[in-house]
C-alpha positions as a printed NumPy array, in Angstrom:
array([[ 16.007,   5.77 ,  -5.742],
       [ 12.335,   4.01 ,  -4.886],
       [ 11.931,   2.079,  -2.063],
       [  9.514,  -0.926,  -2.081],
       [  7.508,   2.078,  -0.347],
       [  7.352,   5.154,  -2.563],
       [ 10.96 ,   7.366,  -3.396],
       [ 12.672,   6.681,  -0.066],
       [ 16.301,   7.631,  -0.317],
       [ 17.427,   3.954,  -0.725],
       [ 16.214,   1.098,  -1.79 ],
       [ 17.433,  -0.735,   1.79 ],
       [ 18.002,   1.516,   4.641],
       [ 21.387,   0.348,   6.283],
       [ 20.38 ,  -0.16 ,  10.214],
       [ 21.883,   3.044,  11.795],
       [ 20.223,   5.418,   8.787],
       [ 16.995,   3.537,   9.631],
       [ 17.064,   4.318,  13.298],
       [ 18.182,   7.625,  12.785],
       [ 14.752,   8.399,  10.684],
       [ 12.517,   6.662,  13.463],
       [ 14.25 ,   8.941,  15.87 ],
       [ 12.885,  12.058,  13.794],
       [  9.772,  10.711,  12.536],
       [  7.772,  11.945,  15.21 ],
       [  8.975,  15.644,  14.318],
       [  8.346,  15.06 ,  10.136],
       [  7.319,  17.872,   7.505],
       [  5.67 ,  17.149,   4.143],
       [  6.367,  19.581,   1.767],
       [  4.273,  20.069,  -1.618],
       [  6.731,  21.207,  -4.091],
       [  5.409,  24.024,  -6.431],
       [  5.021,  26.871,  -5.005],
       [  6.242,  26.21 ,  -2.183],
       [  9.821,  24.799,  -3.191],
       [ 10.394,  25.94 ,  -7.066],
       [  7.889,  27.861,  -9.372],
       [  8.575,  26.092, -12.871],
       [  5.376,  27.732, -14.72 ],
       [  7.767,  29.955, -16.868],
       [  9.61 ,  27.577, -18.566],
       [  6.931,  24.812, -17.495],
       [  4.322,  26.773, -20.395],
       [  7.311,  27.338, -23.211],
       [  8.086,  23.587, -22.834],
       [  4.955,  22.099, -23.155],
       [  3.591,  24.907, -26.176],
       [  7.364,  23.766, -27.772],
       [  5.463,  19.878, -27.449],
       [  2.622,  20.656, -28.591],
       [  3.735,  23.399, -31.615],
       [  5.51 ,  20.105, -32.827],
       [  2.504,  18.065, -32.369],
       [  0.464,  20.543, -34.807],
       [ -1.508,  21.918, -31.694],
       [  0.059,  25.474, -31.6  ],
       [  0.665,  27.05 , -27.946],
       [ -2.559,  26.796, -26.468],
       [ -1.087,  26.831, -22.742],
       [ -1.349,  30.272, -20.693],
       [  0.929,  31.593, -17.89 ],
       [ -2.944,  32.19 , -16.747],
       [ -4.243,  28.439, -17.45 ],
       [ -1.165,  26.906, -16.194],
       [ -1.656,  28.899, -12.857],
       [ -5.019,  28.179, -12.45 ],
       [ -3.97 ,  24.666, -13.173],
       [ -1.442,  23.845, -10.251],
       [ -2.304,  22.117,  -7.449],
       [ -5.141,  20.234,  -9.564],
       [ -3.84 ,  16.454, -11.047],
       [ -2.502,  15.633, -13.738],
       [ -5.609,  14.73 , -15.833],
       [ -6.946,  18.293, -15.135],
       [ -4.624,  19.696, -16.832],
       [ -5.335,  18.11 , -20.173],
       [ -9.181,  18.469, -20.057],
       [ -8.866,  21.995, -19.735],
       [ -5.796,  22.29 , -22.649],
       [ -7.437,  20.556, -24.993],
       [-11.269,  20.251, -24.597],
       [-12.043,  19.703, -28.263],
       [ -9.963,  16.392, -28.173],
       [-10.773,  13.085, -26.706],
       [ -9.235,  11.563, -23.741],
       [ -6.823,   9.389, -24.982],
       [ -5.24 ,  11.989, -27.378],
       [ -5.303,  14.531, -25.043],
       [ -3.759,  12.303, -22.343],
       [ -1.02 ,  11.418, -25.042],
       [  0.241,  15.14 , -25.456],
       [  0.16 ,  15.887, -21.894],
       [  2.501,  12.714, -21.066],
       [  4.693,  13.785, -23.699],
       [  5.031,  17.438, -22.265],
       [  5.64 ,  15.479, -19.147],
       [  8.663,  13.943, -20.276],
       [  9.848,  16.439, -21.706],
       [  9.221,  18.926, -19.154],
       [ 11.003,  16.33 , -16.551],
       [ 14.401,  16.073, -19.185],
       [ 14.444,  20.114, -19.494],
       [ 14.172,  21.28 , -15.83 ],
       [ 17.183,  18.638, -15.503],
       [ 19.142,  21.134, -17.45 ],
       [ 16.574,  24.935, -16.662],
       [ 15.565,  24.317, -13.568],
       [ 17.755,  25.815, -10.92 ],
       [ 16.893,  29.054, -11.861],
       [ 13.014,  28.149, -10.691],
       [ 14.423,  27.132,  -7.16 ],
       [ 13.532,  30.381,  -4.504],
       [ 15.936,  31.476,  -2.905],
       [ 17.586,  29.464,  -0.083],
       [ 15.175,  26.912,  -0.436],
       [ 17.596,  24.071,  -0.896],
       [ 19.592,  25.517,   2.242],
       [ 16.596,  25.716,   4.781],
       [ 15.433,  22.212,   3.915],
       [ 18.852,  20.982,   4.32 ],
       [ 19.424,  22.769,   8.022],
       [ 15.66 ,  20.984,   8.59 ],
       [ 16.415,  17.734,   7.861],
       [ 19.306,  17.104,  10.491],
       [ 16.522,  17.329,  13.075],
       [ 13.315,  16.287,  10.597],
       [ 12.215,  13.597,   8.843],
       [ 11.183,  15.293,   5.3  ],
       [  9.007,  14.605,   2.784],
       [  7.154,  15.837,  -0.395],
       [  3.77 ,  15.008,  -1.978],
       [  2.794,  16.508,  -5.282],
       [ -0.339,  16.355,  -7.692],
       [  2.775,  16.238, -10.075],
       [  3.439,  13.403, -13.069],
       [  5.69 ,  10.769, -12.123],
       [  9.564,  11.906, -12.526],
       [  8.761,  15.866, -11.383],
       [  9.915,  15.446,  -7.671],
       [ 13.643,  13.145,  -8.5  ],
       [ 13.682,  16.339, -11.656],
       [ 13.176,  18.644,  -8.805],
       [ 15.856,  16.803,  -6.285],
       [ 18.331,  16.425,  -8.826],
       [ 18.183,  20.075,  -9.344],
       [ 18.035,  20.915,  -5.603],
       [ 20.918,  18.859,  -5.129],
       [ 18.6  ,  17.19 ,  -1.683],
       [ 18.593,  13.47 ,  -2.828],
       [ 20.148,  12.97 ,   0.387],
       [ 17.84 ,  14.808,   2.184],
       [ 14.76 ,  13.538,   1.176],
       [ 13.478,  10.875,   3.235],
       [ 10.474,   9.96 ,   1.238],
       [  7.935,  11.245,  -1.517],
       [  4.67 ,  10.536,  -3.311],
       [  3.21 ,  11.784,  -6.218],
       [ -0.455,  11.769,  -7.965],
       [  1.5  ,  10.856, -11.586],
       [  3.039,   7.529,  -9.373],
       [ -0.166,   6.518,  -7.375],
       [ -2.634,   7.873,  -9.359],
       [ -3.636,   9.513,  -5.714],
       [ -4.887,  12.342,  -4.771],
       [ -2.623,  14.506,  -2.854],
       [ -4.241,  13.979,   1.16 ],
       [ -4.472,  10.637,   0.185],
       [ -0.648,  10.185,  -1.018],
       [ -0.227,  12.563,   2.511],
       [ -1.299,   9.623,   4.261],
       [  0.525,   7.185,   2.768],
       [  3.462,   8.843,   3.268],
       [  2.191,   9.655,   7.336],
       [  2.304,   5.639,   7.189]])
């Protein structure tokens, strides 16, 4: 699905596709994706206390500290978690709640989708070019896609987890 440029649809746009987004690229919208597309913080929080219960870590993450969390990156998220732990460990339980979190929205997730969602990006698209940039780990926005069903509506996205970027700065890329 990645492009030698980050997640475009295809890995080598055929000619007519190609034109067809340079046509619309001067009318594009860049969409960040929680909150705005899908709220995953219910099951987001029982997944990753599930990860870390198993780790021996109980369920130290809040509806209220995963809230105050979005938006931030990815390595906010385990400084304010696990505070007591050093970097590397901490890093190592949020990538596994990662992974796991990507694998389980696969099978929970179109319940986080709002309503219609999916439908209005769709109707945009045939006139838009669209994209999405995320603080998200890598793997969140295909998860989020597959779900959707919009792989094919997509044009491009970025996220903080693949560049290591902050979001304006993955916004610019994807402006490129």
């Amino acid at each position: 699905m990645k492009s030698e440029r980050y997640g475009s649809r295809q890995t080598g746009f055929q000619n007519d596709r190609y034109n067809e987004i340079l046509d619309r690229k001067d009318k594009a919208l860049i969409f960040d994706l929680d909150g705005t597309l899908w709220d995953t913080r219910k099951p987001v929080v029982r997944i990753w206390n599930d990860v870390f219960e198993e780790k021996g870590h109980g369920r130290p993450l809040t509806f209220e500290l995963l809230t105050s969390l979005m938006g931030k990156p990815m390595s906010a998220f385990g400084e304010a978690i696990f505070p007591q732990l050093n970097p590397d460990q901490r890093d190592g339980l949020v990538r596994q709640a990662e992974q796991q979190e990507n694998r389980r929205l696969l099978e929970e997730g179109q319940d986080c989708l709002y309503p219609a969602t999916a439908d209005l990006i769709r109707k945009l698209s045939h006139d838009h070019w669209i994209g999405i940039a995320s603080n998200c780990q890598e793997g969140y926005i295909e998860t989020f896609l597959e779900v959707s069903k919009l792989q094919d509506v997509v044009d491009s996205f970025i996220s903080n987890g693949e560049t290591g970027l902050d979001k304006d700065q993955n916004i610019r890329i994807l402006m490129k």
